[in-house]
C-alpha positions in Angstrom: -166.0 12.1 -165.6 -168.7 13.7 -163.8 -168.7 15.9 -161.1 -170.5 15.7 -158.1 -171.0 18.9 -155.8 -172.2 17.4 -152.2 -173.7 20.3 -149.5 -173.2 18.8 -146.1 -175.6 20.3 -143.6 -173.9 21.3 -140.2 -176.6 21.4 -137.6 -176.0 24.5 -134.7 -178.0 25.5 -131.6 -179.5 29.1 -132.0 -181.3 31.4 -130.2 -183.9 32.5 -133.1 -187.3 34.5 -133.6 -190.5 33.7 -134.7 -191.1 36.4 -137.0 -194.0 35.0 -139.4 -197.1 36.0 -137.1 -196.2 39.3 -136.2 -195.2 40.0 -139.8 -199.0 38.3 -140.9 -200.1 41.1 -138.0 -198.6 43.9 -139.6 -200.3 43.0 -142.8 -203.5 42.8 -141.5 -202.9 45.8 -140.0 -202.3 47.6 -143.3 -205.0 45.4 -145.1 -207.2 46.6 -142.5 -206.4 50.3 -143.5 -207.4 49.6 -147.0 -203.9 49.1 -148.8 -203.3 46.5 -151.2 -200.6 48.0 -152.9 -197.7 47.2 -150.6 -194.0 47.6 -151.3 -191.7 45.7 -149.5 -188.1 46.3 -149.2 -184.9 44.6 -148.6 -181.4 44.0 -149.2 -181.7 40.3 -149.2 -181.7 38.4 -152.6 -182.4 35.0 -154.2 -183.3 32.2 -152.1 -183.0 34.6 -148.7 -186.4 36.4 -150.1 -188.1 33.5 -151.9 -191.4 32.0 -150.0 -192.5 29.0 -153.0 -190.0 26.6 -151.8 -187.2 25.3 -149.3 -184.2 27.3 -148.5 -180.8 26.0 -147.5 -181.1 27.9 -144.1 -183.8 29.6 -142.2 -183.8 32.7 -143.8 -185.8 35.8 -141.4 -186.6 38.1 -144.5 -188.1 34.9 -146.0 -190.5 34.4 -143.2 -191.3 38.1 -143.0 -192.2 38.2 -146.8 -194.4 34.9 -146.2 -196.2 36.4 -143.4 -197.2 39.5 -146.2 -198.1 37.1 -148.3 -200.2 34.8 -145.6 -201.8 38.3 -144.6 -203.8 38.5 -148.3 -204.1 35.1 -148.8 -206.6 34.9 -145.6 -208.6 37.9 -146.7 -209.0 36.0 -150.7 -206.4 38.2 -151.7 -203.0 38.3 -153.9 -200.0 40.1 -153.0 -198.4 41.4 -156.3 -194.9 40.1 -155.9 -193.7 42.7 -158.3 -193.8 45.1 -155.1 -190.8 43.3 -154.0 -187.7 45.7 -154.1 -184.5 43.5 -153.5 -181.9 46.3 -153.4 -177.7 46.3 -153.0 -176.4 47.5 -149.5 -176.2 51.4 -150.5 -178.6 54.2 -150.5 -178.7 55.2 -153.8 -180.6 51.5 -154.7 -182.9 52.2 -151.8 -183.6 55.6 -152.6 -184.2 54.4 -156.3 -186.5 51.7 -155.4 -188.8 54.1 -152.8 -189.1 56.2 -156.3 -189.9 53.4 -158.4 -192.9 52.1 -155.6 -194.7 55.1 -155.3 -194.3 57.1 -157.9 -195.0 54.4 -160.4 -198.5 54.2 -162.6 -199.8 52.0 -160.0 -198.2 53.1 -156.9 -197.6 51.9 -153.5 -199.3 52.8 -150.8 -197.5 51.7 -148.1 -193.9 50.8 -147.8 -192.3 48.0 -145.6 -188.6 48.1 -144.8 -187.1 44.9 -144.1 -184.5 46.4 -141.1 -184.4 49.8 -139.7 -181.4 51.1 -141.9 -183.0 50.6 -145.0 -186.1 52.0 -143.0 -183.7 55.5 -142.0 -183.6 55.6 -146.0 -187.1 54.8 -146.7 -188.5 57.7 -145.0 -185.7 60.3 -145.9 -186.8 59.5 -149.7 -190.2 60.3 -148.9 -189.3 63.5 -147.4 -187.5 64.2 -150.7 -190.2 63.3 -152.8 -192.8 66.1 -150.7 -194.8 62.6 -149.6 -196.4 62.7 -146.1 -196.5 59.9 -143.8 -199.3 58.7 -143.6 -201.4 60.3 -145.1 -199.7 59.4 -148.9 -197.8 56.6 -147.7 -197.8 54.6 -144.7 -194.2 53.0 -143.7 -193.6 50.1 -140.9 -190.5 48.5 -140.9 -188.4 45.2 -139.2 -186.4 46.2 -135.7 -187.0 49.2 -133.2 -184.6 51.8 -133.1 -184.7 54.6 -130.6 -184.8 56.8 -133.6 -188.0 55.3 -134.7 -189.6 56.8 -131.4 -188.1 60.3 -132.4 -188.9 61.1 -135.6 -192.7 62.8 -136.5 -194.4 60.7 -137.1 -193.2 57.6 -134.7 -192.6 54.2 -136.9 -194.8 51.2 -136.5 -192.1 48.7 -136.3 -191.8 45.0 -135.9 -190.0 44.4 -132.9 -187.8 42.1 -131.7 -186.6 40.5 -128.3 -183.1 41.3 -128.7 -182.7 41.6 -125.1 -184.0 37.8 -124.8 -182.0 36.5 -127.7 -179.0 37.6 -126.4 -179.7 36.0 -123.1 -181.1 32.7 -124.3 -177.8 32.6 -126.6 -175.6 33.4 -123.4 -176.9 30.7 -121.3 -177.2 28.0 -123.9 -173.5 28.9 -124.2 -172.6 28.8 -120.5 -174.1 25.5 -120.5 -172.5 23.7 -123.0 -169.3 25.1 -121.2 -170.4 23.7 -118.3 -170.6 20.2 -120.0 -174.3 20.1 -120.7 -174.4 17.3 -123.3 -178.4 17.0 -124.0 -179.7 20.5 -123.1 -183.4 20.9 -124.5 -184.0 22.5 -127.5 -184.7 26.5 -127.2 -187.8 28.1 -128.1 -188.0 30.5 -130.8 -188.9 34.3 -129.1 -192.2 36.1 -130.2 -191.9 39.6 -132.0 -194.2 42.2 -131.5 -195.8 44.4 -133.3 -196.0 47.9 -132.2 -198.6 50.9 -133.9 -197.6 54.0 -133.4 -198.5 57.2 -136.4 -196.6 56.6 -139.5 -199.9 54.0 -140.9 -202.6 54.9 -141.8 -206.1 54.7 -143.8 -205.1 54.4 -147.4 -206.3 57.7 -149.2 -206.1 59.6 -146.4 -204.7 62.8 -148.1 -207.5 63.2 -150.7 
């Protein structure tokens, strides 16, 4: 006898950002700055990072990695998917895969981090391996931490409106408790992308 796994799809209300144009926008930032060899990073694996095909839920790394990808495509160019680093949750994976990027025979140039903890990690191997940002590899990552503000040089970051989420989400809820039965639909929230000194032209040391 046969056996038949059925997936049923349970559709929920969420308050969600649109995270493909500013992630396109950091890569033509970068592009822009002459790298081509860029490493992205993430603890997400399988389908959550995959950008050739449907996934079973909206998955944000997903859209990030499509906006790199959209990023070369307009300028006739090909991302080289083997820059992809999906990593386990520790340090020790992160730190290993920063390594492997730019000290490779074809090296990174610039290094994406897919949320600001693996981002914390990102730069502190970079420090370890004597690499200056910028000027031997540029860094940006996903989310704004006050830290990224502190540290010399400041991270470019894509931010986003979690402020906004967390309001939209609030009174979406506070309506359905107040018996809204046909509310209309929300609007996914922009994310921004802010420059500050830790990209920069590609070469810059030499």
């Amino acid at each position: 006898m046969a056996v038949v796994a059925v997936r049923h799809l349970v559709l929920v209300d969420a308050a969600r950002v649109e995270i493909e144009p500013a992630a396109r926008e950091a890569a033509d930032q970068l592009l822009a700055l002459g790298h081509r060899r860029i490493g992205y990073i993430t603890t997400a694996e399988g389908s959550d990072v995959r950008t050739d095909g449907p996934h079973p839920l909206p998955s944000p790394v997903a859209a990030r990695v499509a906006g790199l990808v959209g990023g070369f495509t307009e300028r006739g160019l090909t991302w080289d998917t083997d820059l992809l680093r999906p990593c386990r949750h520790d340090e020790a994976a992160i730190r290993r895969a920063v390594v492997d990027l730019v000290r490779g025979a074809d090296p990174a140039t610039a290094l994406i981090a897919s949320d600001s903890l693996i981002g914390q990690v990102v730069v502190g191997a970079l420090q370890e391996e004597g690499l200056r940002i910028p000027d031997e590899v540029s860094v940006l990552m996903y989310d704004d931490q006050p830290w990224a503000r502190l540290v010399t040089p400041a991270i470019t970051v894509v931010a986003q409106p979690t402020y906004d989420i967390g309001y939209a989400a609030g009174a979406r809820l506070a309506a359905l408790i107040g018996g809204a039965t046909n509310p209309p639909p929300l609007v996914p929230l922009p994310a921004t992308l802010i420059r500050r000194g830790s990209i920069g032209p590609v070469g810059k040391a030499t």
